[in-house]
C-alpha positions in Angstrom: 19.0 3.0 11.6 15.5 3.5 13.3 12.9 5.5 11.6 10.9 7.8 13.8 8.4 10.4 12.6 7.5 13.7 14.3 4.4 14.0 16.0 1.9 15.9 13.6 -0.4 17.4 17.4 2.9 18.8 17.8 3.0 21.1 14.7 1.1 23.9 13.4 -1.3 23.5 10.3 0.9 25.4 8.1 4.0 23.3 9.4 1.9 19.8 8.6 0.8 21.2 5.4 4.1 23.2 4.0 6.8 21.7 6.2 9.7 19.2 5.8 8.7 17.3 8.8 7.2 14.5 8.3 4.1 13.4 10.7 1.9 10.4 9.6 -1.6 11.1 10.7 -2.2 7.6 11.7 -6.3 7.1 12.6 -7.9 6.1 15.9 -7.1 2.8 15.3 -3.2 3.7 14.4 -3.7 3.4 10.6 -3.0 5.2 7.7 -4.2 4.6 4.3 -1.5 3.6 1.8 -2.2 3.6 -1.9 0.5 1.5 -4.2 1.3 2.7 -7.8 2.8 0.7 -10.5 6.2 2.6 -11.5 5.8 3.5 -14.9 2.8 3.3 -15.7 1.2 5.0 -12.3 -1.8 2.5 -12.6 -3.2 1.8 -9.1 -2.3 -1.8 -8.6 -4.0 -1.7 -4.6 -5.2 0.1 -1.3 -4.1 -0.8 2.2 -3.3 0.3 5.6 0.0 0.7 7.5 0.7 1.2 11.0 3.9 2.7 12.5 5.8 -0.7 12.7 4.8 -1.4 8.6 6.1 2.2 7.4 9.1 2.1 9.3 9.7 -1.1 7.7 8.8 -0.3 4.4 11.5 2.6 5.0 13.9 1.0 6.5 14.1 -2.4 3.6 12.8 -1.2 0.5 10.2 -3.6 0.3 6.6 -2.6 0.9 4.9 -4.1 4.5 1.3 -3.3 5.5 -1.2 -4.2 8.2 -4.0 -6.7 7.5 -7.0 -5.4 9.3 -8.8 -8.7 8.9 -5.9 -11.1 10.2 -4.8 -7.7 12.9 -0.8 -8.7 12.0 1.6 -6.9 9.9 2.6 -8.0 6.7 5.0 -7.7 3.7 3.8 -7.9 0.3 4.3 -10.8 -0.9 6.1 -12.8 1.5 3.6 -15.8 0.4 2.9 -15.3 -2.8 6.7 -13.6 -4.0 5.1 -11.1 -5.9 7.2 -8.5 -3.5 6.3 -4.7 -4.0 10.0 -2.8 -4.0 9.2 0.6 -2.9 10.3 3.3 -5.5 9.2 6.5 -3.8 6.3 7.9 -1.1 4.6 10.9 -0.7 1.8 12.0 1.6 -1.2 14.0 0.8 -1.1 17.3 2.2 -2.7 16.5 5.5 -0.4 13.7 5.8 -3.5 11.2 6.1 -2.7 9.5 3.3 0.2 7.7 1.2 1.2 7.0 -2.0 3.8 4.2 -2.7 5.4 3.9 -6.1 6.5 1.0 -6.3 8.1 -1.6 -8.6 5.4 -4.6 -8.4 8.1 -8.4 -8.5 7.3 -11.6 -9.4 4.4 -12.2 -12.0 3.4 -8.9 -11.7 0.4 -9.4 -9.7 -0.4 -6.9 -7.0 -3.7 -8.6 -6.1 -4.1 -11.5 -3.8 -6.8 -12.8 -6.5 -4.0 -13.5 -9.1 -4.5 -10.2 -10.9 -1.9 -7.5 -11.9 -4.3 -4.7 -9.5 -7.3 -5.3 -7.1 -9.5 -2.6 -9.5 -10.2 -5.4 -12.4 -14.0 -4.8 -12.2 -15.7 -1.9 -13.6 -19.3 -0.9 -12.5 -22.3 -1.0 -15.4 -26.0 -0.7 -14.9 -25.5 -1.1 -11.5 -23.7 -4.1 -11.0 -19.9 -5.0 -11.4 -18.3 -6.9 -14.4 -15.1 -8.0 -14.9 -12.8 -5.9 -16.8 -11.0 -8.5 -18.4 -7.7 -8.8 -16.3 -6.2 -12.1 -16.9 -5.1 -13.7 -13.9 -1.3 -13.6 -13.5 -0.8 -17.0 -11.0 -3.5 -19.2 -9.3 -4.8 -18.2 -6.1 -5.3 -21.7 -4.9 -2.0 -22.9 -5.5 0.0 -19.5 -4.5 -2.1 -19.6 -0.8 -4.1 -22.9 -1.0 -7.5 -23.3 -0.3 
């Protein structure tokens, strides 16, 4: 089975916003912002991007894949560290710029390539950011070395 997705230039406002069709908005750059949720709990354990190839992936398997901007390759969530996201449902925003992945976070439980359970573990006071007190769930260093 190949996943395709219908092009949202071809339908009217209305359609994009109220319709069954669905049309990723990808950017410029062929991105589209993808949030993760825990299951559960609906904390936000990360933000990331997705092109064409990483939804119809994440679709297709089960398991989440995104696109690293930094390293320009696609990815899938935890093939180096096993902490695997298992995608529960999506949704899109109403302009279809936008996705939301529940998902079922495996392994130790840590969504966040520093160890932690989310990437949000600091919290902004007088200005600058503390730590909110997230313990880290596995070593960085010894998950992806140095």
């Amino acid at each position: 089975m190949s996943t395709s997705f219908a092009d949202p230039t071809a339908l009217t406002h209305a359609e994009l916003e109220e319709g069954t069709a669905f049309a990723p908005r990808f950017d410029a750059h062929g991105l589209i912002t993808a949030i993760a949720q825990e299951a559960g709990t609906g904390r936000v354990l990360m933000v990331a991007h997705m092109n064409a190839e990483a939804l119809r992936l994440t679709i297709e398997t089960g398991e989440v894949h995104y696109y690293s901007r930094s390293r320009q390759a696609l990815w899938k969530k935890g093939e180096s560290s096993g902490e695997i996201q298992k995608l529960i449902e999506l949704r899109t925003d109403c302009d279809q710029d936008v996705l939301l992945l529940t998902v079922e976070q495996t392994g130790r439980g840590a969504a966040c390539h520093t160890g932690r359970k989310s990437c949000f573990y600091r919290i902004l006071v007088d200005g600058r950011l503390a730590d909110s007190g997230e313990p880290k769930l596995f070593d960085p260093k010894a998950v992806y070395g140095a």
